[in-house]
N, C-alpha and C positions, 0 to 999 in steps of 0.2 A: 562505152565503158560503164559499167555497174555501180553503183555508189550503195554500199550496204554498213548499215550501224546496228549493232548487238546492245540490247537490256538486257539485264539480268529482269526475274518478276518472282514474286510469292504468294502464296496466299495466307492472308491474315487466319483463316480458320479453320478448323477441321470440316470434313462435310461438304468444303465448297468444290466445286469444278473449273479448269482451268479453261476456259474459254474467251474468243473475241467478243460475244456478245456480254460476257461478265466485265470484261477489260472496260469493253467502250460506254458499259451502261454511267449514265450522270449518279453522279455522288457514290459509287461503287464501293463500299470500304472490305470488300474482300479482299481486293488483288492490290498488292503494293508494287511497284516498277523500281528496281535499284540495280547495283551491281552484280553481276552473272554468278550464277553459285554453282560449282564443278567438282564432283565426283574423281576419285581414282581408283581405277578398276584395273586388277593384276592381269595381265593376257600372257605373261610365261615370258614376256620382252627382259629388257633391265631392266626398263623404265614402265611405271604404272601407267597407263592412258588416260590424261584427262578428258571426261565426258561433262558435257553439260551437261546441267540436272533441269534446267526448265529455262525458255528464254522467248526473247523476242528480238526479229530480226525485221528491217525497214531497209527496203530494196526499191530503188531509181533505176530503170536504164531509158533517158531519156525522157520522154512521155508517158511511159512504163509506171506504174507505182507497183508495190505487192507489200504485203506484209505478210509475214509466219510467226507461226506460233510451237515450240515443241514444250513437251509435258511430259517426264519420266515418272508414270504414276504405278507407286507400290500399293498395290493391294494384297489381298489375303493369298497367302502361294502363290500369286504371280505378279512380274511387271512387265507394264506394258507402254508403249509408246507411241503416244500422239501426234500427229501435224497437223496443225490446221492453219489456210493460206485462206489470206481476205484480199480480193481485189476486183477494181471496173472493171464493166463489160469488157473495154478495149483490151484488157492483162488477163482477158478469162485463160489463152490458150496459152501462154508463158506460164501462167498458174499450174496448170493441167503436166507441160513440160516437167516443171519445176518438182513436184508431186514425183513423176514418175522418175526422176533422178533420184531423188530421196528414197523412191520403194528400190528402185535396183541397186544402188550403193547397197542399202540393209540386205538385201537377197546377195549380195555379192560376199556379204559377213566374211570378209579378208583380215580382218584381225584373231577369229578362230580358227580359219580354214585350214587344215593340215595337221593341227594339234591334237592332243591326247585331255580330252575334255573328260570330268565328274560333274554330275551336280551337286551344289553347299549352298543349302537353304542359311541366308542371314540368321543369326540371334535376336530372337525376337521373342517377347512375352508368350505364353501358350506355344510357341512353335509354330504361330502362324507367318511368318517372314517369307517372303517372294523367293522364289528358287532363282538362284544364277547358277554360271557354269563359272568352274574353274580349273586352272591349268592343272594338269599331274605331271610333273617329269619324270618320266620312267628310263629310269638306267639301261643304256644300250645292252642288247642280248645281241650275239653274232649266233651265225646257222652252227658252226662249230661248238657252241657252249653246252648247245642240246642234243641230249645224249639219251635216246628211245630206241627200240626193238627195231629192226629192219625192215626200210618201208613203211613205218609208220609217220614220221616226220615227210617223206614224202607225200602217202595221202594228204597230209593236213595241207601242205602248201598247192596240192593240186586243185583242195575243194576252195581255196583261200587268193594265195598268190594268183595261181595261172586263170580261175576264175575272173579272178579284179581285169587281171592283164589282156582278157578278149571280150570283155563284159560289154561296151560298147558296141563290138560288131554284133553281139548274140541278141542285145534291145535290137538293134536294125535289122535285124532277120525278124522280129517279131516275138522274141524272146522274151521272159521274164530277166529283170536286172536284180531281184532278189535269189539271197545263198541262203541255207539256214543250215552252220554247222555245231554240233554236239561232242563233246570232250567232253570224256565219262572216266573213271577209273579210282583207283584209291585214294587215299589224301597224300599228299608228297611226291606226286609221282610227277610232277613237270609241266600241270596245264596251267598254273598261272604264268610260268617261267614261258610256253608258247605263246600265249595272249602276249606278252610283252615283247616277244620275240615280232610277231607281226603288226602289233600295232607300230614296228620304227619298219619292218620291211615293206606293209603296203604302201609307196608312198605315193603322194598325192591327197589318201584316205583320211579323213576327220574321225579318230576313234573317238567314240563314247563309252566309259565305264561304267555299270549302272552293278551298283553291290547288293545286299540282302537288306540291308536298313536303308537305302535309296530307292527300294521301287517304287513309294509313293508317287515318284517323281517320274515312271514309265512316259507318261504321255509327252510332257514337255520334253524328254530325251528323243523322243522318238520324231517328235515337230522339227527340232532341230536338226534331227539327223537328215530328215528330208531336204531342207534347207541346205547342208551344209555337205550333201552327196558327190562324189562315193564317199562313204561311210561304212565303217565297220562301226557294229553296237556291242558291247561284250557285255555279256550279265550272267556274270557268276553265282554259285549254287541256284543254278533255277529249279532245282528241289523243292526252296525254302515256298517257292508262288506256285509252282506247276507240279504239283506231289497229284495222283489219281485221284479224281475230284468223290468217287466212293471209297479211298481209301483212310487209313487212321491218320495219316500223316497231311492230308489238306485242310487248314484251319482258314485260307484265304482266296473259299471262290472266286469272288468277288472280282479278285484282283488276277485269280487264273483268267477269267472271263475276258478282262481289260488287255491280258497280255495277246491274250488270241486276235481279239480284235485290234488291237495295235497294230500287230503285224501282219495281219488282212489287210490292216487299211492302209499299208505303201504300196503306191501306184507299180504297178510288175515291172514300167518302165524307170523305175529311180534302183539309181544304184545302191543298195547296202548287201551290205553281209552279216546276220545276225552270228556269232562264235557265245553259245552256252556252255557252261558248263557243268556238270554233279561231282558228286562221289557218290551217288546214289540211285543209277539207274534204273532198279528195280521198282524205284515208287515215280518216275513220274507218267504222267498223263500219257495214254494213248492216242489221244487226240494230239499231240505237241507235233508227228506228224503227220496228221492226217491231209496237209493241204502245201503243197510248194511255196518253198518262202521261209516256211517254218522250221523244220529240220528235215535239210535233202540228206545227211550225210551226217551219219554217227561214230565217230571212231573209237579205239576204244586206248585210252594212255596207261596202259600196264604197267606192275611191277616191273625191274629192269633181268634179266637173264646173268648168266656167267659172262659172257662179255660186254654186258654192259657196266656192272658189278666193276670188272677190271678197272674199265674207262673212267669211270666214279671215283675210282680209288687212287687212281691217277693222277685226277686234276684235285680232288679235294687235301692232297700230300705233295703238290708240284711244288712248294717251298721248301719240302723235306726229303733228306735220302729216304727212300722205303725202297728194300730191293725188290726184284719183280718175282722171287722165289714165294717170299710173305705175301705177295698181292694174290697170284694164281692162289696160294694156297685158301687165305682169306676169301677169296671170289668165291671159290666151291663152298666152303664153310658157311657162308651167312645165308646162304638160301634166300627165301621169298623177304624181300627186304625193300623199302623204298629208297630213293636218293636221299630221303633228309633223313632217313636214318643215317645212310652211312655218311653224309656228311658231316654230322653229328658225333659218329661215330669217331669220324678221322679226326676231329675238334678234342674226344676227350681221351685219345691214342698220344696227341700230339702235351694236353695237360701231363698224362702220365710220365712222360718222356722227362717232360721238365721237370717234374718232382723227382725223377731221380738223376735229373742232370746232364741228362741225354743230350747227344748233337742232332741224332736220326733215330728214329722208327723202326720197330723191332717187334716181332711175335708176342714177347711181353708184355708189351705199351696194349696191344691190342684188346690180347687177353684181360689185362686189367680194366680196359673200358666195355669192352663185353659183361663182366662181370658187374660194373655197375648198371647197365643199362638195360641187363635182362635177368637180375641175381630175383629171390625169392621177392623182396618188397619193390620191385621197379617193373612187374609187369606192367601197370597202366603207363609208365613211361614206353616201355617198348609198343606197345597199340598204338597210344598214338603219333608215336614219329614211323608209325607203318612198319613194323615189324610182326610180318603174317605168318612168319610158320619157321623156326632154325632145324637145322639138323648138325649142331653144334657138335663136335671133337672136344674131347677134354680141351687139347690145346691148339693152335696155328698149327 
């Protein structure tokens, strides 16, 4: 039987190091030894997880002594964590044991595993605060909600899903276990709605979402993804880092450089799947695929067609009559059009209705939000909810 007792410890000063040799040295006024002092860290549970923040532990079994020592030390952009075990010769190999339970729990990191991880660097003076990870709950997408050109939602779960699902046997043949997919197209047209769509369908996968003002934090996303494999990484507009390194639009080699090399440097054998994606295919780097891993597979998430148009019209009116005469009609009518226009669209079809008292949706309603949303002063309105091109009818 084991006989183990917990201190809490601090240190008196800034500057100092937490160490056995600082603890045991005579008359030591750095380190003070008192009650355990614990951290709560959200993991996406109900409950926060209390973590120790620094301690000491004094372990018997028998004959046996050991002591440890943990140290959650914050420095500049990152934290990190210490253990260190002091014990006789005879407790050398129970030490060594002990040690490596401690590395494989942390490699086992079961309290993120499976989750939809950001990183959210602390507030801290300057902005220097250690990067954690925190949970994102992202709202269930069903395969049904996504509504793309035919065959296109296909490719993606081929290079995605049924990848993940044989990726194993393809490392055992001697395979690479990295994917590198690309979602390109206009704005509105449905790739963050797939990114969410997959990060709940891979499952087993620890997504990582890594945004346009979080790339500093590329490396440590990328550490942990290693870690924390398979893994999907999602890094949305990689225009903003990987724009053609001679072109006008790259203002951050630097950090192009850092992304390439990132992704070079996961072993062929670790599972990720990088999913990028633009609205600006045109400026990025040539180099993005010059090498496996990085992007195997580009697909392109278009504007939606006349029957997708339908389908749109569809489900963004499923609380309201609209008969299916207005919808055909409407589908032909709006032409090159994104989803968040038209559901945008149906949003201020649905206000009209109400201002004049309406139960249902009618050619009217329509026209009336048409009219706002593409009249003489609302062109930059219609741009940017992706409205590329009408071939409008006076009316429905």
């Amino acid at each position: 039987m084991t006989e183990a007792r917990l201190f809490g410890a601090r240190l008196r000063g800034s500057g100092l190091v937490f160490r056995f040799s600082d603890l045991t040295e005579e008359g030591s006024r750095g380190i003070a030894v008192g009650p355990p002092v614990h951290d709560e860290v959200e993991t996406g549970e109900a409950q926060p997880l209390r973590c120790l923040h620094r301690g000491l532990w004094l372990l018997q079994r028998e004959n046996l002594r050991l002591a440890m020592l943990l140290d959650v030390n914050e420095v500049v952009r990152r934290a990190g964590v210490k253990v260190e075990i002091a014990a006789p010769e005879n407790a050398r190999a129970a030490a060594e044991a002990a040690l490596g339970r401690v590395r494989a729990t942390a490699e086992r990191a079961e309290t993120w595993r499976g989750k939809v991880l950001a990183p959210s660097e602390e507030e801290y003076a300057f902005d220097e605060g250690p990067t954690t990870l925190r949970v994102v709950q992202v709202a269930p997408i069903l395969r049904g909600d996504i509504v793309l050109a035919h065959g296109v939602l296909e490719r993606v779960e081929r290079n995605t899903l049924d990848f993940a699902a044989r990726c194993g046997d393809l490392v055992r043949l001697g395979m690479s276990g990295r994917k590198g997919v690309l979602l390109y197209g206009p704005p509105g047209t449905g790739k963050t709605m797939l990114v969410r769509y997959l990060a709940r369908a891979l499952v087993g996968h620890t997504t990582f979402l890594l945004a346009g003002d979080k790339i500093a934090w590329l490396s440590d996303t990328l550490e942990a993804a290693r870690m924390l494999a398979p893994a999907l990484v999602v890094i949305e507009d990689v225009d903003l880092i990987a724009a053609h390194r001679d072109g006008p639009f790259q203002q951050t080699p630097a950090m192009l450089n850092r992304l390439f090399n990132d992704m070079d440097g996961i072993e062929a054998e670790a599972r990720v799947i990088f999913l990028l994606t633009t609205n600006r295919l045109e400026v990025l780097e040539p180099a993005l695929a010059a090498r496996p891993g990085r992007v195997d597979q580009a697909i392109a998430i278009g504007l939606p067609g006349e029957r997708e148009r339908r389908l749109l019209l569809r489900r963004y009116a499923s609380g309201l009559p609209l008969g299916e005469e207005t919808i055909e009609r409407l589908s032909r009518r709006l032409g090159q059009v994104s989803p968040a226009f038209i559901k945008e669209l149906t949003r201020r079809a649905a206000q009209a209705m109400l201002e004049r008292g309406g139960t249902g949706l009618d050619a009217a309603d329509f026209d009336c939000a048409l009219a706002d949303m593409t009249g003489e002063n609302a062109a930059g309105t219609a741009r940017l909810l992706g409205a590329g091109g009408f071939g409008f009818a006076p009316r429905v």
